[in-house]
Structures are given as C-alpha cells and as structure tokens.
PyMOL CGO cylinders between C-alpha atoms (Angstrom):
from pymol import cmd
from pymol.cgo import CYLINDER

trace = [
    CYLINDER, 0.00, 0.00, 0.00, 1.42, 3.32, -1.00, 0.3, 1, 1, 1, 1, 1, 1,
    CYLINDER, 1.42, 3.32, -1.00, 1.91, 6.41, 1.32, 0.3, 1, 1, 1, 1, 1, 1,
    CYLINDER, 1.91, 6.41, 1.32, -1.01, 8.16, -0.11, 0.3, 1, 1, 1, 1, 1, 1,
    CYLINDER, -1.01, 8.16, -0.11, -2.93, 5.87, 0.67, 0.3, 1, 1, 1, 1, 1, 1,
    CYLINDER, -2.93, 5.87, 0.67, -1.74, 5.20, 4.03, 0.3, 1, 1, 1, 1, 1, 1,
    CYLINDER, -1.74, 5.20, 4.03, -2.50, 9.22, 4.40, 0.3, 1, 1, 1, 1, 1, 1,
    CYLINDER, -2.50, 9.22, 4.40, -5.78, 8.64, 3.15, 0.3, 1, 1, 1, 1, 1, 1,
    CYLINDER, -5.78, 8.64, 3.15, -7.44, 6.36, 5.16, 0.3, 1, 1, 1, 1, 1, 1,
    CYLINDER, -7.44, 6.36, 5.16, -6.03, 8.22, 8.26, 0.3, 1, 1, 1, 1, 1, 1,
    CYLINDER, -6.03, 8.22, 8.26, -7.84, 10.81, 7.49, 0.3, 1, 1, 1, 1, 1, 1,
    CYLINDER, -7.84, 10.81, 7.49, -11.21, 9.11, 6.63, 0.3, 1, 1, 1, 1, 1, 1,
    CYLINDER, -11.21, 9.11, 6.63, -10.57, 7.17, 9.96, 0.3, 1, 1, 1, 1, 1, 1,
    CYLINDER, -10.57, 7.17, 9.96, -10.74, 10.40, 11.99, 0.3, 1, 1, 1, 1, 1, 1,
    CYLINDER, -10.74, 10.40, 11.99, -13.95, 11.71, 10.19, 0.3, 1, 1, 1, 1, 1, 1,
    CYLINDER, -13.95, 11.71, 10.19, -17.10, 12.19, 12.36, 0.3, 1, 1, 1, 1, 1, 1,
    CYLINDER, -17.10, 12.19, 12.36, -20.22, 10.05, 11.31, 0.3, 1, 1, 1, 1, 1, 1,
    CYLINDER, -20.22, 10.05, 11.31, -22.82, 11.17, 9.93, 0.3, 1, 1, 1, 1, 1, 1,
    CYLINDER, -22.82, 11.17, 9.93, -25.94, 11.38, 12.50, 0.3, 1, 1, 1, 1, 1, 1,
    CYLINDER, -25.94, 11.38, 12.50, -28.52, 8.98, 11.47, 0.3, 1, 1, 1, 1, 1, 1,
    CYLINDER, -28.52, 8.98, 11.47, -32.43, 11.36, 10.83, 0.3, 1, 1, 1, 1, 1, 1,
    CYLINDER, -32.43, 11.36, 10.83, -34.22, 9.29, 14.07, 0.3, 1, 1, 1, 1, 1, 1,
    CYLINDER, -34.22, 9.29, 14.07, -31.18, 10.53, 16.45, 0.3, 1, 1, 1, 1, 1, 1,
    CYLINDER, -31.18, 10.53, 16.45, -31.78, 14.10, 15.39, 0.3, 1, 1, 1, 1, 1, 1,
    CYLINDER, -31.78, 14.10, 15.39, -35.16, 13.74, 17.49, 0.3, 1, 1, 1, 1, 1, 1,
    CYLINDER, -35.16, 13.74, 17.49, -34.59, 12.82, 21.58, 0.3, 1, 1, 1, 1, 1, 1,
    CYLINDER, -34.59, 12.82, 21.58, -36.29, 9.48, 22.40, 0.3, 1, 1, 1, 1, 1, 1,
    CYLINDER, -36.29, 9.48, 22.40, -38.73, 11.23, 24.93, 0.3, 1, 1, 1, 1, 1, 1,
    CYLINDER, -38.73, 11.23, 24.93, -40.34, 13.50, 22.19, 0.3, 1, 1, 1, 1, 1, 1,
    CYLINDER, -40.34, 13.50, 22.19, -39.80, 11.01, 19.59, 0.3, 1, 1, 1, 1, 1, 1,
    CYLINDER, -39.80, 11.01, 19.59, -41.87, 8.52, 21.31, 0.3, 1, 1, 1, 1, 1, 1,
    CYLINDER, -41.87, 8.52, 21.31, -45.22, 7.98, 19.36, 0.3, 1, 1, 1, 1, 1, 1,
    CYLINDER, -45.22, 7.98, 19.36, -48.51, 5.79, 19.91, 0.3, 1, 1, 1, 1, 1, 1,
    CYLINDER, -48.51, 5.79, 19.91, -47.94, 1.95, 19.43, 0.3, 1, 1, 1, 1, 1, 1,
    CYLINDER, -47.94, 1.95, 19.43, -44.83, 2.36, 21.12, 0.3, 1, 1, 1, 1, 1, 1,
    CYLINDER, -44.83, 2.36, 21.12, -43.46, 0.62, 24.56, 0.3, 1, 1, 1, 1, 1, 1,
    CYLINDER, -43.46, 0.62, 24.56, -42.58, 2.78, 27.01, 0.3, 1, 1, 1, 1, 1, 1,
    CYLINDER, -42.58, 2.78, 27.01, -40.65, 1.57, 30.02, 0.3, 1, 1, 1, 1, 1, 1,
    CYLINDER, -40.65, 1.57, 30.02, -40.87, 3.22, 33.43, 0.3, 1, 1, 1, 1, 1, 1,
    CYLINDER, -40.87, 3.22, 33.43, -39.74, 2.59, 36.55, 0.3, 1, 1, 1, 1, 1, 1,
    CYLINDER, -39.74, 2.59, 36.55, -39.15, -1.34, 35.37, 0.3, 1, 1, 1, 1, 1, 1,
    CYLINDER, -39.15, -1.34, 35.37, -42.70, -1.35, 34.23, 0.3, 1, 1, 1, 1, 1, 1,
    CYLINDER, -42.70, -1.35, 34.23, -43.92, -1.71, 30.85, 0.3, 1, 1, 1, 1, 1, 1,
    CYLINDER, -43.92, -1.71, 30.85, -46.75, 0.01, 28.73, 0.3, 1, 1, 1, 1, 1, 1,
    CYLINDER, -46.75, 0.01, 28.73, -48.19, 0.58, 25.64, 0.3, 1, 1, 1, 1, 1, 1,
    CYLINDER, -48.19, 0.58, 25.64, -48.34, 4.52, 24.33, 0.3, 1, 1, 1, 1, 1, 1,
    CYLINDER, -48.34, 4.52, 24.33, -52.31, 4.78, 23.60, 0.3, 1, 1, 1, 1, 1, 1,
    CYLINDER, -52.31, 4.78, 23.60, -52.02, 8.68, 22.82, 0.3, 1, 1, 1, 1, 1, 1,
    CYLINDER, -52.02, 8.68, 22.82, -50.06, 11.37, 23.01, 0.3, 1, 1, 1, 1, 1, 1,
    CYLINDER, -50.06, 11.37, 23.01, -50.39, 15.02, 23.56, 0.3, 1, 1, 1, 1, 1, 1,
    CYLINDER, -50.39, 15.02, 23.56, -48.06, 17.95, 22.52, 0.3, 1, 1, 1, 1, 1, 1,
    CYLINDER, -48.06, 17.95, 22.52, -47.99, 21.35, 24.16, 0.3, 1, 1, 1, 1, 1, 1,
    CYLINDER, -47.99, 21.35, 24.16, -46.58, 24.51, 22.36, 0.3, 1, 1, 1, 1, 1, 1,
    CYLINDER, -46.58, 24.51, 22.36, -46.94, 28.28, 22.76, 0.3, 1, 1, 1, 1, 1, 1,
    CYLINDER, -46.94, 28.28, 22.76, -47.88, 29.81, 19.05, 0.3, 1, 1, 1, 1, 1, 1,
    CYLINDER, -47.88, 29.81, 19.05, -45.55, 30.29, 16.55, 0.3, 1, 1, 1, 1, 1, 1,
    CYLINDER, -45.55, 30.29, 16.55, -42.90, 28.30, 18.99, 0.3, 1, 1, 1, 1, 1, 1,
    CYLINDER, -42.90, 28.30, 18.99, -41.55, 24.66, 19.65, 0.3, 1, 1, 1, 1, 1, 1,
    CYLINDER, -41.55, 24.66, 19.65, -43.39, 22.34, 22.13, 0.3, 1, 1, 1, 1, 1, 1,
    CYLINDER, -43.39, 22.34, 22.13, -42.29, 22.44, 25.99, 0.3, 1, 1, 1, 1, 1, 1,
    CYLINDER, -42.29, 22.44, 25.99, -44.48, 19.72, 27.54, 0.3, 1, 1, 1, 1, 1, 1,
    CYLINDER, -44.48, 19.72, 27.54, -45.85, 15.98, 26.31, 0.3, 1, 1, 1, 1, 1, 1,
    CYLINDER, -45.85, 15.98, 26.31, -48.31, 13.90, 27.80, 0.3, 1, 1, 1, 1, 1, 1,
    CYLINDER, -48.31, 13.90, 27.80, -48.13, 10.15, 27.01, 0.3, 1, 1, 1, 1, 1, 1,
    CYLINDER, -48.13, 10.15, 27.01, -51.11, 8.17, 27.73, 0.3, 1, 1, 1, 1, 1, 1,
    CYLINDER, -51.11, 8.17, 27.73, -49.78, 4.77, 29.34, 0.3, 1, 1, 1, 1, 1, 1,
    CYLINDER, -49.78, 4.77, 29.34, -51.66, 1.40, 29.02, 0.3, 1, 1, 1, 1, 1, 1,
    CYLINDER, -51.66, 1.40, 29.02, -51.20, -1.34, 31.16, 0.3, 1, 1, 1, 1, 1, 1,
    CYLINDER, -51.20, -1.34, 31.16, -53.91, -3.80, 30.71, 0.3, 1, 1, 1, 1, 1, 1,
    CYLINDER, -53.91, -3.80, 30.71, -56.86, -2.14, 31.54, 0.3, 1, 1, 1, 1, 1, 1,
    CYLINDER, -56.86, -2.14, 31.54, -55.17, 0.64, 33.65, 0.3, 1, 1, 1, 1, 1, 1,
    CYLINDER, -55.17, 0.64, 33.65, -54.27, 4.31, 31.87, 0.3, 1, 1, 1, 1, 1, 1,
    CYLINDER, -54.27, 4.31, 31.87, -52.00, 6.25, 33.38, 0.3, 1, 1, 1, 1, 1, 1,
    CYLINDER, -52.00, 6.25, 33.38, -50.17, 9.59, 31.94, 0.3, 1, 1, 1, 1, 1, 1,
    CYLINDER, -50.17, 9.59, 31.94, -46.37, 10.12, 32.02, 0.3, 1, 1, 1, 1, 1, 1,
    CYLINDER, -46.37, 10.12, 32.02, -45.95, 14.04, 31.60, 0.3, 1, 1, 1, 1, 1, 1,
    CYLINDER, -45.95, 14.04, 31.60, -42.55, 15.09, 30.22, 0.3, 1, 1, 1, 1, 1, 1,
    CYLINDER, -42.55, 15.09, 30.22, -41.83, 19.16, 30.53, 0.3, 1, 1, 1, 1, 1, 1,
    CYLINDER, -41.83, 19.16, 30.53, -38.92, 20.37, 28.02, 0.3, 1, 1, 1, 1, 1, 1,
    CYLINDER, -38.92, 20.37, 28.02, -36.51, 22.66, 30.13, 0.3, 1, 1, 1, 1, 1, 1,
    CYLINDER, -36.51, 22.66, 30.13, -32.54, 22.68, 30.79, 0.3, 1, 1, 1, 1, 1, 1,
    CYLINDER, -32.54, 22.68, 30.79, -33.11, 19.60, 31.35, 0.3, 1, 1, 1, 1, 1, 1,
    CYLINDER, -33.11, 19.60, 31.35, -36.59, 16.62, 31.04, 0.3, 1, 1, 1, 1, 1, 1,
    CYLINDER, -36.59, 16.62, 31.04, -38.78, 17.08, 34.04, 0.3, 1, 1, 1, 1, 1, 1,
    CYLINDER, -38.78, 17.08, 34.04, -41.00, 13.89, 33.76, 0.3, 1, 1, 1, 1, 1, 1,
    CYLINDER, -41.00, 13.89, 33.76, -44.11, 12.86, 35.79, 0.3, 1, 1, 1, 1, 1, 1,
    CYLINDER, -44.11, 12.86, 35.79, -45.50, 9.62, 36.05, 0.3, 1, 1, 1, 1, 1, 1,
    CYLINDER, -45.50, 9.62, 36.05, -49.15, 10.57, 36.96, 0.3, 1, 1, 1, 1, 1, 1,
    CYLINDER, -49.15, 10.57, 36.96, -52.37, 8.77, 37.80, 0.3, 1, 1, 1, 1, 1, 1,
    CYLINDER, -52.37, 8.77, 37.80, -55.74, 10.16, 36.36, 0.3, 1, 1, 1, 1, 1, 1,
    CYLINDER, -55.74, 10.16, 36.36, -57.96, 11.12, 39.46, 0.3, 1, 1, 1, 1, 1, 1,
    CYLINDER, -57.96, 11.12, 39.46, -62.34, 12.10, 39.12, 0.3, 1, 1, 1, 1, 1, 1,
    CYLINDER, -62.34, 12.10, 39.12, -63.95, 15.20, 40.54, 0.3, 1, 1, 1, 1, 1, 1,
    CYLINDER, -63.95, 15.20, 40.54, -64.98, 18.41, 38.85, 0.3, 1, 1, 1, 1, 1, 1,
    CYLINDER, -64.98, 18.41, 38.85, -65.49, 21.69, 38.66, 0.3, 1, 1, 1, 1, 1, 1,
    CYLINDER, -65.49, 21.69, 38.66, -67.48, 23.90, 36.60, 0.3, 1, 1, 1, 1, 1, 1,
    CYLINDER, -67.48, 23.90, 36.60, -65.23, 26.98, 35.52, 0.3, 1, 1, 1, 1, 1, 1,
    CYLINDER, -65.23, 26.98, 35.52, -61.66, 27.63, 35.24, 0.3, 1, 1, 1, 1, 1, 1,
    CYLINDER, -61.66, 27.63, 35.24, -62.46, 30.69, 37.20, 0.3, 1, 1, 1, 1, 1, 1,
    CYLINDER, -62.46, 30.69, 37.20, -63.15, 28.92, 39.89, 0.3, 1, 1, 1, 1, 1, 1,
    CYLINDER, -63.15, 28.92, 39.89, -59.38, 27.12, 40.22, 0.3, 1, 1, 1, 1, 1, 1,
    CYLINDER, -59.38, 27.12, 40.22, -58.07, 27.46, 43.51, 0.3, 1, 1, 1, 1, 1, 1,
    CYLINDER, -58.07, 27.46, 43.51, -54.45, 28.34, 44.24, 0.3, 1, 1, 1, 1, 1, 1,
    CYLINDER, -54.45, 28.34, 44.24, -54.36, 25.42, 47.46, 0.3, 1, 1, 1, 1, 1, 1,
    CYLINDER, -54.36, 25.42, 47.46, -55.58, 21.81, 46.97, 0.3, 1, 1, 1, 1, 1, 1,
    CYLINDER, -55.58, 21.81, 46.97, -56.26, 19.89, 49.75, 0.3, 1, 1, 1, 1, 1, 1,
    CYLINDER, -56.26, 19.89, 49.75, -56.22, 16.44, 48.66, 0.3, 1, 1, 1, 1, 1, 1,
    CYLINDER, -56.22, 16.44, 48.66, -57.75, 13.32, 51.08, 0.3, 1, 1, 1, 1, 1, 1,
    CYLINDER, -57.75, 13.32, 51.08, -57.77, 15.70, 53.72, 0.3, 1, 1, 1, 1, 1, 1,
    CYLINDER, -57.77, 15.70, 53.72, -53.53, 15.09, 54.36, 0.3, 1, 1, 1, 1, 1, 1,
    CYLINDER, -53.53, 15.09, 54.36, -51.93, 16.60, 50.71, 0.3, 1, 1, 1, 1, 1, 1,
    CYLINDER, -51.93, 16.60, 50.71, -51.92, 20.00, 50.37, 0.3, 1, 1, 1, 1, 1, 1,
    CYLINDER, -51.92, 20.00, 50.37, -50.74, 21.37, 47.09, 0.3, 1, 1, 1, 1, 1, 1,
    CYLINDER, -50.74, 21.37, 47.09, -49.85, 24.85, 46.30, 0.3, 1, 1, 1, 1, 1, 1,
    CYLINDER, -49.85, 24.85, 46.30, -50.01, 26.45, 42.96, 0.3, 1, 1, 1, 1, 1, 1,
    CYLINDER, -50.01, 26.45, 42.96, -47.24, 26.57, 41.02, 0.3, 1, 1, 1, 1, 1, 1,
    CYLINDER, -47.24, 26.57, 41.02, -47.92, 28.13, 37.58, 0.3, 1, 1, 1, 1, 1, 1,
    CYLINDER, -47.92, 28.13, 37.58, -51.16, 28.03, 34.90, 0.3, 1, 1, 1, 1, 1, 1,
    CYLINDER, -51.16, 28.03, 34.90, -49.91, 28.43, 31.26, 0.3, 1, 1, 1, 1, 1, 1,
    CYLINDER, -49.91, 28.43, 31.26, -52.66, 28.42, 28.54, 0.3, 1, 1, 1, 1, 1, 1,
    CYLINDER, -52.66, 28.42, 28.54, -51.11, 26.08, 25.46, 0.3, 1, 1, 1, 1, 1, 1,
    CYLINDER, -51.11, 26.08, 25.46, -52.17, 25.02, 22.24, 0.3, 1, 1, 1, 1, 1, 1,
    CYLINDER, -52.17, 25.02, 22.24, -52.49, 21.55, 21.53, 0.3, 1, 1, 1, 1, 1, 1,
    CYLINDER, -52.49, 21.55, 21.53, -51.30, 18.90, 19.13, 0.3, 1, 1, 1, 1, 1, 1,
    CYLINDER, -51.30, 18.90, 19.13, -52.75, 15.21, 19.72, 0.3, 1, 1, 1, 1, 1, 1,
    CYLINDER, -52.75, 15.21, 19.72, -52.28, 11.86, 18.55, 0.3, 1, 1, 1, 1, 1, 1,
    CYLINDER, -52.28, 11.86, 18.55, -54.02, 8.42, 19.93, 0.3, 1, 1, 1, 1, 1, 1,
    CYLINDER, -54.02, 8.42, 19.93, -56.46, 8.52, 22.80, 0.3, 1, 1, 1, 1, 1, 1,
    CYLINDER, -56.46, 8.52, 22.80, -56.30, 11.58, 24.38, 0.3, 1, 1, 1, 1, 1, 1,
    CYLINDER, -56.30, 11.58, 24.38, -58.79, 13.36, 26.42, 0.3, 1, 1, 1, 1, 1, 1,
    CYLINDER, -58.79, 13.36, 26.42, -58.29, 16.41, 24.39, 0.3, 1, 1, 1, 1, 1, 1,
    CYLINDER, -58.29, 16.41, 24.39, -58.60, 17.77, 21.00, 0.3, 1, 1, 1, 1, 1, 1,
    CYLINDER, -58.60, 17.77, 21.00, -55.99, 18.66, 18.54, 0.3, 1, 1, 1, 1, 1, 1,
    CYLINDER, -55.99, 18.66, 18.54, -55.45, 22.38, 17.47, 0.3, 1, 1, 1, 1, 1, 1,
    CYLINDER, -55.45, 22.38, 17.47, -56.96, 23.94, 20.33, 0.3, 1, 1, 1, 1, 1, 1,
    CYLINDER, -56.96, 23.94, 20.33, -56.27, 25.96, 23.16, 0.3, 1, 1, 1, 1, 1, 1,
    CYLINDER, -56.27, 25.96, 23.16, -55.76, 24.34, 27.11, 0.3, 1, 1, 1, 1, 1, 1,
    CYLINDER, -55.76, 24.34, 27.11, -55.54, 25.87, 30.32, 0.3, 1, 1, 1, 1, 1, 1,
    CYLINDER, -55.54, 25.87, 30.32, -53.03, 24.16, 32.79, 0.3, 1, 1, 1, 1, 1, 1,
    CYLINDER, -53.03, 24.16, 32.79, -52.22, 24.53, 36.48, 0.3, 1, 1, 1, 1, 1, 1,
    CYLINDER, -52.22, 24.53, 36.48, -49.22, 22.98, 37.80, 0.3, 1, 1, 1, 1, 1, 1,
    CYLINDER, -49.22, 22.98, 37.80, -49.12, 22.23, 41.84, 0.3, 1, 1, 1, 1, 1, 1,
    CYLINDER, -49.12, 22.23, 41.84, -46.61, 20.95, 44.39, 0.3, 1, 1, 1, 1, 1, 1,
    CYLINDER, -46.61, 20.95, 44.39, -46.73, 19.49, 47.51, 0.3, 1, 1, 1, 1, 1, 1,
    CYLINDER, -46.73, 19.49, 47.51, -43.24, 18.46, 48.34, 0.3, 1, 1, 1, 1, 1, 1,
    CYLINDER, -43.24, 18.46, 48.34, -40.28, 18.12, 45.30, 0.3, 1, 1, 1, 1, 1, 1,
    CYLINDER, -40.28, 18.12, 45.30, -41.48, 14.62, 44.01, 0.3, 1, 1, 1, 1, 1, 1,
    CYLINDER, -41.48, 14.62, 44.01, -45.67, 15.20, 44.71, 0.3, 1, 1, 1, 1, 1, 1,
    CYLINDER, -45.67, 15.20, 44.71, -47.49, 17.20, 41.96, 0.3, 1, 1, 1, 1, 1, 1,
    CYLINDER, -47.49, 17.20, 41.96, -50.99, 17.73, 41.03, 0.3, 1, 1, 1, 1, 1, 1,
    CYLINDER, -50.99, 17.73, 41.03, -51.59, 19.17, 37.55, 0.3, 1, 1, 1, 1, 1, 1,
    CYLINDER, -51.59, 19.17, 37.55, -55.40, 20.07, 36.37, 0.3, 1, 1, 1, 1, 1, 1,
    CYLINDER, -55.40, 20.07, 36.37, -55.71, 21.02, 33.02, 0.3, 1, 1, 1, 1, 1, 1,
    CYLINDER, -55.71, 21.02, 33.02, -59.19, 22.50, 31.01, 0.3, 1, 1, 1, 1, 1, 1,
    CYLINDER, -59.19, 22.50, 31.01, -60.66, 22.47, 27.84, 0.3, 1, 1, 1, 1, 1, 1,
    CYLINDER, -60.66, 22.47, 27.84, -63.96, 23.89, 26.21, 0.3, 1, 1, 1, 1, 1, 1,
    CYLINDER, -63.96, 23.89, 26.21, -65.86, 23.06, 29.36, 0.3, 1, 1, 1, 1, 1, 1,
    CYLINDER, -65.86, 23.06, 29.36, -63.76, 19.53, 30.56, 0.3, 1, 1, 1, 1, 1, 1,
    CYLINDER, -63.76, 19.53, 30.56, -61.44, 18.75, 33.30, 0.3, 1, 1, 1, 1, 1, 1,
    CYLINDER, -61.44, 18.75, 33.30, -58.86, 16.50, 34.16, 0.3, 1, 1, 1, 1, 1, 1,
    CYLINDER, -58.86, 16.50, 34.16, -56.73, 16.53, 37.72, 0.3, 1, 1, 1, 1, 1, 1,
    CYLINDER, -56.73, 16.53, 37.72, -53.54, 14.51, 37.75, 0.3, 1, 1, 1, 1, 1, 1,
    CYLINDER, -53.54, 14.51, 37.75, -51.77, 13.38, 40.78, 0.3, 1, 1, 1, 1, 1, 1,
    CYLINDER, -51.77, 13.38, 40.78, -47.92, 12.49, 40.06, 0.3, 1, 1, 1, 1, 1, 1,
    CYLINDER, -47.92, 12.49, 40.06, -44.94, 11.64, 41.45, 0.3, 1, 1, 1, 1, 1, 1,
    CYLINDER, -44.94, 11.64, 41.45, -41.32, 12.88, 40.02, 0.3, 1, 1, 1, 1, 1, 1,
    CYLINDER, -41.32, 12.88, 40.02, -39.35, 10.47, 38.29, 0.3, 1, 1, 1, 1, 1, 1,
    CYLINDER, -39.35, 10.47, 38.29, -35.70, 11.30, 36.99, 0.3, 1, 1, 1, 1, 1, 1,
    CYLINDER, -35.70, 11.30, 36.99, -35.83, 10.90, 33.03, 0.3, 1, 1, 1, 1, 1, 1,
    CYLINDER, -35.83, 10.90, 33.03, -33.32, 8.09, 32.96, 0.3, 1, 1, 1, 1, 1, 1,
    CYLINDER, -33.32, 8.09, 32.96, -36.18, 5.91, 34.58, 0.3, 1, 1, 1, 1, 1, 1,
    CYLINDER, -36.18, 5.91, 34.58, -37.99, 5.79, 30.80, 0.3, 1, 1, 1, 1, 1, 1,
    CYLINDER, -37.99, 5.79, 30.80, -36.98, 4.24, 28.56, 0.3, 1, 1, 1, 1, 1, 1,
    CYLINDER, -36.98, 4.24, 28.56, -38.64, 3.92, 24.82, 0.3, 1, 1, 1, 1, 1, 1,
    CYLINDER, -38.64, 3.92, 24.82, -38.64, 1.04, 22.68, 0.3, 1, 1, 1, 1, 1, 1,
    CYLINDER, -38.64, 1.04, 22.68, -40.20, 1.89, 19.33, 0.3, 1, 1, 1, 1, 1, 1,
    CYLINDER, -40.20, 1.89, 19.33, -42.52, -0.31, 17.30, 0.3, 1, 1, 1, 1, 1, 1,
    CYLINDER, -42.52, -0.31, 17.30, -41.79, -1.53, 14.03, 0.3, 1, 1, 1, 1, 1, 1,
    CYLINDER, -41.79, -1.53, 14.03, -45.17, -0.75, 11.82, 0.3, 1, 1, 1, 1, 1, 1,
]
cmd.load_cgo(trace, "trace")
C-alpha cells in the first residue's frame, strides 16, 4: 500500500459520522402511539399522546397516555434545561369553571398542594387523548413536596386533575414499534 494511501485512510478514519435522521429527534419527544414505554421497570403501551406549544414556537411539555392492561395512566414530560417527567395517575372530581381554580388543593384531607404556575397552550394530539388537537388548554401545575405534583388542566368546558410523582428521566426508557 502506498503512502497516499496510508494518508488517506487516516484521514477518513478520523472523520465524524454522519448522524442517522431518528437521532436528530430525543427518544422522549420522539416517542409515538404503538410504542413501549418503560418506566420505573414497568412496561406500557403509548395509547395517545399530547403535545404542548406556545404559538408560533416549539413544544415544551408531552403527555403520554400509558396502558397497562386495563389501567391508563399519563407520564408528563416538561422540556426545560433539562426533562422534568411525571408519572401521573388520572384522578375524578370536577369543577365547573376555570375561574373557579383554587391556588391550594387539599387532597384526602392530608396533601396539600400549592399552585405553582397556569400556562394556557395550544395543543397537538395523537391516539387517545382526552383532548382535542389544534386547540387551546388551560393548565395549572401544583406541588406538595419536590417529588408530589398535582396538575389540572381544562378544555372547552372539561377537566382532568392529575396526581404524580417525580421520576428522573433516565427511569424511561422507549422502545419503538416496528409498523
């Protein structure tokens, strides 16, 4: 083999490779219904999926809808410096108007959860959701501790409270289906 050559290779050793188009999108906003998501050592099936942006601007927050047999639970993922995810259970009760959302939760009489922030967002869904796609939602964030949180979100006249627990994002894991 001549020098050149020698040279040549070298060089096309040290080159960088090419990033392959499914790494350019990180696995917890990649993740998409069919899916299996892992969390926690547990696994489920991704039945929907939400996306919430601001108008004209990227999304910040995604709400997978979990199934596990015949339970449904909701792993919330908010898009910062770094993933803040929430593995949430669904829980009943209602109210009537968004005017009426308090900014302290007493929950079972021993949780008490403190408003954190309300954000309006547009929505973007896929799957079974409870929500629509293209429209506007109203969503209050609360905390009782650093791991408790109770979210509530609102659309055109609907409800839906969420109790969860913080998980660190390492805990999912995403293994996609093969349609």
């Amino acid at each position: 083999m001549s020098i050149f050559k020698r040279i040549v290779n070298i060089f096309r050793s040290h080159k960088e490779p090419q990033p392959s188009p499914h790494a350019s999108v990180p696995p917890l906003e990649g993740a998409s219904v069919g899916d299996i998501m892992n969390v926690d050592l547990e696994e489920y099936v991704i039945s929907g999926k939400v996306v919430y942006s601001d108008r004209g601007f990227a999304p910040h927050r995604y709400a997978y809808y979990l199934q596990s047999g015949r339970d449904i639970h909701c792993l919330l993922v908010e898009k910062g410096r770094s993933y803040d995810c929430f593995m949430c259970r669904f829980l009943e009760g209602g109210l009537d108007d968004p005017n009426d959302v308090p900014t302290r939760l007493e929950l079972d009489g021993n949780v008490t959860y403190t408003l954190e922030h309300q954000r309006t967002d547009r929505t973007q869904t896929l799957g079974n959701t409870d929500f629509r796609s293209n429209d506007e939602v109203m969503v209050w964030r609360y905390f009782a501790d650093e791991n408790e949180h109770f979210f509530l979100q609102w659309q055109d006249g609907q409800f839906i409270g969420m109790v969860g627990t913080r998980i660190p994002s390492a805990e999912v894991k995403i293994m996609k289906s093969t349609k």
